[in-house]
VMD Tcl script that draws the C-alpha trace (Angstrom):
set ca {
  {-22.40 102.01 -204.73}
  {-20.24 104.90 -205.60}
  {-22.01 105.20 -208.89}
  {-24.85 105.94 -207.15}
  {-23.44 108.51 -204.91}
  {-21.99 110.13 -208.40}
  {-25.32 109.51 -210.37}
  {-27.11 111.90 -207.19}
  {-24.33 114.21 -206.62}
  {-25.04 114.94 -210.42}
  {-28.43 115.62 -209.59}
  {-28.10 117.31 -206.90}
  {-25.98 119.69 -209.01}
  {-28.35 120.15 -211.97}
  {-31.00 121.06 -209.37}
  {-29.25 123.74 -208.00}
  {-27.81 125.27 -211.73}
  {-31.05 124.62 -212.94}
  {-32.65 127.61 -212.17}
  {-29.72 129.58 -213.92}
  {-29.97 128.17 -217.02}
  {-33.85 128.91 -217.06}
  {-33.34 132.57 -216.71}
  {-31.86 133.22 -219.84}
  {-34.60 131.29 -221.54}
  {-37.02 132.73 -219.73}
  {-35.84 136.30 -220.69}
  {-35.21 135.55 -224.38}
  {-38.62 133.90 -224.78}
  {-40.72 136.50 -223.31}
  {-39.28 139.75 -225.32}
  {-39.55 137.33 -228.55}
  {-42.61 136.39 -227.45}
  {-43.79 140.14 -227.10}
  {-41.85 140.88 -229.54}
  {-43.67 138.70 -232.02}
  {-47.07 139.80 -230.66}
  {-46.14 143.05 -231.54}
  {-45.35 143.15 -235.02}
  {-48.20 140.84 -235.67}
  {-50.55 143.30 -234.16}
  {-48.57 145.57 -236.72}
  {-49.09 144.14 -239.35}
  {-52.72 143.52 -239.06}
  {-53.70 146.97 -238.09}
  {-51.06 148.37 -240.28}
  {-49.38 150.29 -237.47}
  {-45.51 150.90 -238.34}
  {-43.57 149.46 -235.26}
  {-45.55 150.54 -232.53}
  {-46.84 147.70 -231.29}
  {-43.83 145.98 -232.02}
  {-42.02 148.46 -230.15}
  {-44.73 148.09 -227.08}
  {-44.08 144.19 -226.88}
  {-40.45 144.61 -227.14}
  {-40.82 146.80 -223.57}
  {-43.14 145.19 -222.22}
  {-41.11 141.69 -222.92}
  {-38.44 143.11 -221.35}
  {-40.31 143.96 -218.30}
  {-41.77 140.99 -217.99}
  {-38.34 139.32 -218.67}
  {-36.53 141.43 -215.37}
  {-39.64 140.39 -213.63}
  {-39.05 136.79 -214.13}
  {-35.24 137.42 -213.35}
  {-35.96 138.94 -209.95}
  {-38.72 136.26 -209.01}
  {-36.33 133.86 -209.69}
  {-32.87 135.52 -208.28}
  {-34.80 136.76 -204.84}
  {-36.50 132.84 -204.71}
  {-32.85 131.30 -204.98}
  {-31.51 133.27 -202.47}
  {-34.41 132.21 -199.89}
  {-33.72 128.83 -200.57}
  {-30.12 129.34 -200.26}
  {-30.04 130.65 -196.64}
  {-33.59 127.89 -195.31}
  {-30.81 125.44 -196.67}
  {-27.83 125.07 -194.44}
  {-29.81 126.44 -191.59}
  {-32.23 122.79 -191.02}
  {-29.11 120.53 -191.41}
  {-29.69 116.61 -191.11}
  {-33.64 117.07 -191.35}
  {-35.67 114.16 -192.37}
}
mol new
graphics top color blue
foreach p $ca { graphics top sphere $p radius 0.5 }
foreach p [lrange $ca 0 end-1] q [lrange $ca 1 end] { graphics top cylinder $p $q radius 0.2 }
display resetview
């Protein structure tokens, strides 16, 4: 029995750090992603690093976007948490 009490306290916790570790990913992959765009429109137009230059903002952008969404949608759930208690 107490393995299974560990085995959901563990999941419990990746639940809640989950979101944490997907920001980071989240903001890498969407400036390379951009990024990459970029300097492929670049190269096929022949356009020094403008474009590359564009995605690189506009990854980053999207990237503090995605941080927000996810920091402002954490804290929501943190504070309907506690406040239900024993519900279901």
């Amino acid at each position: 029995m107490s393995e299974e009490k560990g085995s959901s306290g563990l999941g419990r916790a990746y639940r809640q750090v989950g979101p944490y570790l997907s920001i980071g990913v989240e903001f890498t992959a969407s400036i390379l992603l951009c990024l990459g765009i970029g300097w492929w429109i670049d190269k096929r137009f022949d356009t020094a690093p403008v474009f590359m230059l564009v995605g690189a903002f506009f990854g980053m952008a999207v990237g503090f976007y995605n941080l927000y969404r996810t920091v402002t949608g954490m804290e929501k759930r943190s504070r309907k948490g506690p406040d239900p208690g024993g519900e279901g």
